[in-house]
C-alpha positions in Angstrom: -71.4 -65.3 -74.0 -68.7 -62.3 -73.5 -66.6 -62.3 -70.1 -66.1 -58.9 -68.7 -63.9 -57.6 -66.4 -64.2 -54.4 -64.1 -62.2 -52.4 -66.6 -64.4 -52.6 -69.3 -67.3 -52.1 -67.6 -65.7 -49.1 -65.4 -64.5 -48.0 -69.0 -67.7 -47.4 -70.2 -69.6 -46.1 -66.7 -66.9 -43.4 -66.5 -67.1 -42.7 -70.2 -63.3 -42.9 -70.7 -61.3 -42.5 -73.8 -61.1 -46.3 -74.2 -64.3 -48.1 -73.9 -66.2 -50.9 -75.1 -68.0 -51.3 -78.5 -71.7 -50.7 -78.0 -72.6 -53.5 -79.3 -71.2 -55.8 -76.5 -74.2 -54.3 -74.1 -76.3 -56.5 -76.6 -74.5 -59.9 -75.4 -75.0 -62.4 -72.6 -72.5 -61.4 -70.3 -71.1 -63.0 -67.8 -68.1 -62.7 -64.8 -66.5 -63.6 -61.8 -68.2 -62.8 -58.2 -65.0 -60.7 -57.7 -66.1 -58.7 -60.7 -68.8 -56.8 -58.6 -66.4 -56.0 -55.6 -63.4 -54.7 -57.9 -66.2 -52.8 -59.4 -67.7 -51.2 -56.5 -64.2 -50.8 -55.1 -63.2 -48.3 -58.0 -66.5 -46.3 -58.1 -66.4 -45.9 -54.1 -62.7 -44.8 -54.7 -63.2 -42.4 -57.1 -66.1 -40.8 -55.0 -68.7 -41.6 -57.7 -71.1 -43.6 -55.3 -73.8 -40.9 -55.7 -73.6 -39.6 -59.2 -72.9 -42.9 -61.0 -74.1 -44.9 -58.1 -77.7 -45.8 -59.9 -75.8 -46.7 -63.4 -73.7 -48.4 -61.6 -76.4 -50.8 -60.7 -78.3 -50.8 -63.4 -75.1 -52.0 -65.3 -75.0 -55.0 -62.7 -78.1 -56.4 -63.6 -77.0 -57.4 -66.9 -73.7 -59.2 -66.0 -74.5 -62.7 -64.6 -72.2 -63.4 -61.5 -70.5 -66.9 -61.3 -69.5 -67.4 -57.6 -65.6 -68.3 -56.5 -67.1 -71.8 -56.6 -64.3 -74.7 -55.2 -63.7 -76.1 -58.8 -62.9 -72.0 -59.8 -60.7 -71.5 -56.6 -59.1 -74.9 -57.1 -58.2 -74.3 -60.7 -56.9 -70.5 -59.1 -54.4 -72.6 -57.3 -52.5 -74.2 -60.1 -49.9 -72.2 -62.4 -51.0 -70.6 -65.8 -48.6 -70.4 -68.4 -48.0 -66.9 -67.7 -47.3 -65.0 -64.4 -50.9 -63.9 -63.4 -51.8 -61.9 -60.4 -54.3 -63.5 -58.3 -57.2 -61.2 -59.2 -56.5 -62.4 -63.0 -56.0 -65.9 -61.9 -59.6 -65.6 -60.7 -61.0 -64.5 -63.5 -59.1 -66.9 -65.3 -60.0 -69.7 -63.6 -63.7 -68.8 -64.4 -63.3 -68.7 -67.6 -62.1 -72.0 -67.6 -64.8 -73.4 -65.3 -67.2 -72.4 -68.0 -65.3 -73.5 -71.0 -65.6 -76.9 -68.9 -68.9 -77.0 -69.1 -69.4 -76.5 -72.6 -70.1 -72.4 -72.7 -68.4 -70.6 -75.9 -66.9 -67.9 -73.6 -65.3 -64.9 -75.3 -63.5 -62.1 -73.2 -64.6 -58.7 -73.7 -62.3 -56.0 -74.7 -61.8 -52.4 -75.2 
């Protein structure tokens, strides 16, 4: 299972120089709810609602959301051992939550 963030996936929507391999497409993927707000929040941004809107979607499908469940948003609360803003402390905490409960979570990268 590979944990994404909205800057990989908006990486490869937007074709930029840096994206992911092709072969992380092929994996169970998985994210935080906030994942599909930060990721509509950057294409409605960039005005790309219409061109890149139906990719955009399609991309959606294959990323299983976890809700901001109370365990998540509990774990949010306490310190990491870095400075993390609260976004990453989200998506953090997930992680977490599903390393919890067994799930060999690795984070996607570009």
């Amino acid at each position: 299972m590979i944990y994404i963030d909205s800057s990989v996936a908006l990486a490869h929507l937007f074709g930029e120089g840096r994206s992911p391999p092709a072969s992380l497409w092929r994996e169970r993927l998985v994210a935080s709810r906030i994942f599909e707000y930060e990721f509509w929040n950057r294409i409605h941004a960039r005005g790309f609602t219409g061109s890149h809107g139906d990719e955009a979607r399609a991309l959606l499908t294959r990323v299983t959301l976890i809700d901001l469940t109370r365990p998540v948003l509990v774990r949010a609360l306490d310190p990491f051992p870095v400075a993390v803003g609260t976004h990453d402390a989200l998506h953090l905490a997930t992680v977490m939550f599903l390393r919890g409960r067994g799930e060999a979570v690795r984070i996607g990268k570009l």
